[in-house]
C-alpha positions as CSV (number, residue, x, y, z in Angstrom):
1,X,44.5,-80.2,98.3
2,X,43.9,-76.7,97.2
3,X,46.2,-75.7,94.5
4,X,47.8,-72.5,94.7
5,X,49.1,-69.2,92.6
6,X,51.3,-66.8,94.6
7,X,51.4,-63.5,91.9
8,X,54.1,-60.5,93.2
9,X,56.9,-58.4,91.6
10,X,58.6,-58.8,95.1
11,X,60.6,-62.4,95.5
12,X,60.7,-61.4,99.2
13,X,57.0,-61.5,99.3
14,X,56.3,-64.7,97.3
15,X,59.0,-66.5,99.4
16,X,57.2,-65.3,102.4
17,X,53.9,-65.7,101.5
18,X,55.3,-69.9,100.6
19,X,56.4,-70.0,104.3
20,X,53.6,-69.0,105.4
21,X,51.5,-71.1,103.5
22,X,53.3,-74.4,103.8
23,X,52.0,-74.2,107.5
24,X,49.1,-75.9,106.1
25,X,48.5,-79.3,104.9
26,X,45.5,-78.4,102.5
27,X,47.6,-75.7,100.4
28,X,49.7,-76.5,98.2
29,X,52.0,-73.8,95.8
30,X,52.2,-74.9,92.8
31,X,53.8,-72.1,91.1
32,X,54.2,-68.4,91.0
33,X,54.3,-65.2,88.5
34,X,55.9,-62.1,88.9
35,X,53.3,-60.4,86.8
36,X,50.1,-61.0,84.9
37,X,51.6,-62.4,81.5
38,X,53.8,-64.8,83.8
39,X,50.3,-65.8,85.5
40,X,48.8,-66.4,82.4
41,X,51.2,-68.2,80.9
42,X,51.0,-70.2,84.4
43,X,47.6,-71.2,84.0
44,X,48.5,-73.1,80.2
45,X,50.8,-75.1,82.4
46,X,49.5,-75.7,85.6
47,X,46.3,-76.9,87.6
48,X,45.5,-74.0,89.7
49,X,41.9,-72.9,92.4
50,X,43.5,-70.0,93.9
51,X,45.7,-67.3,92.9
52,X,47.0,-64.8,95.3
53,X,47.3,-61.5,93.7
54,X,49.5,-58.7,94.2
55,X,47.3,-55.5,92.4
56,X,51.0,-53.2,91.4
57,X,52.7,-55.3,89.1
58,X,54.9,-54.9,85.7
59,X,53.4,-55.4,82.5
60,X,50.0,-55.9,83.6
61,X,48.4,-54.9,86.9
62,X,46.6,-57.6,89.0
63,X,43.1,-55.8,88.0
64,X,43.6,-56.6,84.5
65,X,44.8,-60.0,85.1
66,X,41.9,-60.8,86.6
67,X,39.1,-60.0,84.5
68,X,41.2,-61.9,81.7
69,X,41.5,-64.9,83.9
70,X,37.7,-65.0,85.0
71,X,37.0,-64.8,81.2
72,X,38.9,-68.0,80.2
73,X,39.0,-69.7,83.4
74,X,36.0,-68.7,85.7
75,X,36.6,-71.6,88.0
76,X,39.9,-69.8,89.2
77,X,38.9,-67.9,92.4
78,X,41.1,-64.7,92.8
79,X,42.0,-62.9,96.1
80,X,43.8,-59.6,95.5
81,X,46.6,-59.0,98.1
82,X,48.0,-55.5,98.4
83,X,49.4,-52.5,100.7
84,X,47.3,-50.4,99.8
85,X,43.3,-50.0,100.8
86,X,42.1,-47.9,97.8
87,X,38.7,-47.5,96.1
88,X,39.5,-48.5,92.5
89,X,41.1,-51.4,93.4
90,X,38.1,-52.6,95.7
91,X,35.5,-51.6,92.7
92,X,37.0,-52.9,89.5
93,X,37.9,-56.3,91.5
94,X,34.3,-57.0,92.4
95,X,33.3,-56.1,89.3
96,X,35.9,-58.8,87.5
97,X,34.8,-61.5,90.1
98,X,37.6,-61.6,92.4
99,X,36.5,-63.7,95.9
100,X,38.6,-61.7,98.1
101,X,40.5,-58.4,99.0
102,X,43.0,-58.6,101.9
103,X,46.4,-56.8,102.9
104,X,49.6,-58.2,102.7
105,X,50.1,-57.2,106.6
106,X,46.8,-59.4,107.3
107,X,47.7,-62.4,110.3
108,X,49.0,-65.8,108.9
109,X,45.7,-67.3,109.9
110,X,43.6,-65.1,108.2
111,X,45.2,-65.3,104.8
112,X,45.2,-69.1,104.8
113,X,41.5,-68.8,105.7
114,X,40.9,-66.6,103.1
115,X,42.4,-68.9,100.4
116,X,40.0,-72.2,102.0
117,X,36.9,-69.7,101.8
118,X,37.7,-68.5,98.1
119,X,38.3,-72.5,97.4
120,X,34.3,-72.9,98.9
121,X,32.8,-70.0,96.4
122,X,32.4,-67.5,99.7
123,X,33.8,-64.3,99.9
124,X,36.3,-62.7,102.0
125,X,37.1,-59.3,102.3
126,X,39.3,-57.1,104.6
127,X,37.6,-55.8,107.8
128,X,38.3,-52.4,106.6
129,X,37.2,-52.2,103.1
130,X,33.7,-53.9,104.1
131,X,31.6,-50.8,104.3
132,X,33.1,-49.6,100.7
133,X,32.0,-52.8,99.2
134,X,28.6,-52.6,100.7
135,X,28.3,-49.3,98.8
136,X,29.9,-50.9,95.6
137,X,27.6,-53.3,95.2
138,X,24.0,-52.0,96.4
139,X,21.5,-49.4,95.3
140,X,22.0,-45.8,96.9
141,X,18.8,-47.0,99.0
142,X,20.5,-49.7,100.6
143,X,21.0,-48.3,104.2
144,X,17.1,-48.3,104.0
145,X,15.8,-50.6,106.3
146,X,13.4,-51.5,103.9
147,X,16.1,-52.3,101.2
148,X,15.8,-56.3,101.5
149,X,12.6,-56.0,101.8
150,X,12.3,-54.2,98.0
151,X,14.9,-57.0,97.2
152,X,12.3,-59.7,98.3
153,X,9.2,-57.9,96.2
154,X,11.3,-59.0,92.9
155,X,11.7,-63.0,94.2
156,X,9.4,-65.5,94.0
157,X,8.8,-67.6,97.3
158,X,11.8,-70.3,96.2
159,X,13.8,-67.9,94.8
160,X,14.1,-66.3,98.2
161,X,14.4,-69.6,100.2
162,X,17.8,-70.3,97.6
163,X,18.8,-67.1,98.2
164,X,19.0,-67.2,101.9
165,X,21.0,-70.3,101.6
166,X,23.7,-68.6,99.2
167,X,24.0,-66.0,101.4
168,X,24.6,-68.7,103.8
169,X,27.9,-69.9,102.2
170,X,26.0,-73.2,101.2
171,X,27.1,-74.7,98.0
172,X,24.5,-75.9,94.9
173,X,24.6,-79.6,96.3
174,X,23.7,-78.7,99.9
175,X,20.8,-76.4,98.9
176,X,19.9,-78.9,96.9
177,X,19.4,-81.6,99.8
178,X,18.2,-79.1,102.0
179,X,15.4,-78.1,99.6
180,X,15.0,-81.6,98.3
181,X,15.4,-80.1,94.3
182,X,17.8,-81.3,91.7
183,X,21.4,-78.9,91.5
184,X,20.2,-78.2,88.0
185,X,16.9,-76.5,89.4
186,X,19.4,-74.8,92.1
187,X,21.6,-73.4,88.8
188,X,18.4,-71.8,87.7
189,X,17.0,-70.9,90.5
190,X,20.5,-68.9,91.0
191,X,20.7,-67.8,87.5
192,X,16.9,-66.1,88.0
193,X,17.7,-64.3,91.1
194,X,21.1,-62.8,89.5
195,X,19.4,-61.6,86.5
196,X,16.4,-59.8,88.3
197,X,18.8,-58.1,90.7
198,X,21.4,-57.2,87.6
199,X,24.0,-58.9,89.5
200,X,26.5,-61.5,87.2
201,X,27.9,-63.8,89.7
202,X,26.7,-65.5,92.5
203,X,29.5,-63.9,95.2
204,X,28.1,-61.0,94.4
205,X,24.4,-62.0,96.2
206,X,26.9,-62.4,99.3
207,X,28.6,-59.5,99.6
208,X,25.0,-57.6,98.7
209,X,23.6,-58.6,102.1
210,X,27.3,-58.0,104.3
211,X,26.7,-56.7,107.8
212,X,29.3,-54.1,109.0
């Protein structure tokens, strides 16, 4: 059962967003916050893998709320939920580790598969905001054709063999049986590859090598 945050200034919108989401048998809500000190708070009370977050909210913004949440609790996978499709949203959410970006008018079906991706460490990011975060996160090179190629250059021949599989969606224990290596060699394998390509978090290697 994934276990679920719903974080809005709007009742209108968490009650809908419940409806919505009781539709599936794998999501449960276990509690929601009006703002960021109400999700906080949340979090010293509940159990919680996914928070939905609204970006506009009173006292502190969802933005804020979420690089404070990834600090103490960088389990908690965060998909921002919003109106509006704007730049510094996009940026400064990538950048505090949220695992997804989608409007509130998205279909039913593609919310509640954005919560099950986020639960499985993938990405999942409104159609429309793709090409931004393409730019967000790669050199100014990276329409190059040669870009992965430069990529490649910095990784060792395993490196780039447990890269491909992360990019993949594939979890530490599966690249580990597919590679026959311990999930503690996959750890540092990961860690390696982040820290020659500057990166911090392991989404991030996803959403590098996103296709429009």
């Amino acid at each position: 059962m994934i276990k679920v945050m719903i974080a809005d200034d709007q009742i209108i919108v968490r009650e809908g967003l419940k409806k919505i989401l009781s539709l599936d048998s794998e999501i449960e809500i276990v509690c929601e916050a009006e703002n960021g000190c109400d999700v906080l708070k949340n979090l010293s009370k509940y159990i919680v893998d996914v928070i939905l977050m609204d970006v506009r909210m009173p006292k502190m913004d969802g933005i804020k709320t979420s690089r404070i949440v990834k600090a103490r609790y960088p389990n908690i996978k965060i998909i921002i939920l919003t109106t509006f499709n704007e730049d510094e949203y996009l940026f400064n959410g990538i950048k505090n580790g949220i695992s997804g970006y989608i409007l509130k008018d998205s279909e039913i079906d593609y919310i509640i598969k954005s919560i099950k991706e986020a639960y499985n460490n993938k990405m999942m990011f409104d159609p429309s905001v793709t090409p931004k975060l393409i730019s967000a996160l790669t050199p100014t090179d990276a329409n190059d054709t040669s870009f992965k190629d430069k990529i490649f250059d910095l990784l060792t021949k395993r490196e780039i063999e447990v890269l491909k599989l992360v990019i993949k969606g594939q979890s530490n224990s599966q690249i580990s049986n597919e590679l026959f290596i311990s999930e503690g060699t996959v750890k540092n394998y990961i860690s390696n590859i982040l820290r020659k390509l500057n990166l911090k978090r392991r989404t991030q290697l996803s959403a590098l090598f996103i296709k429009k």
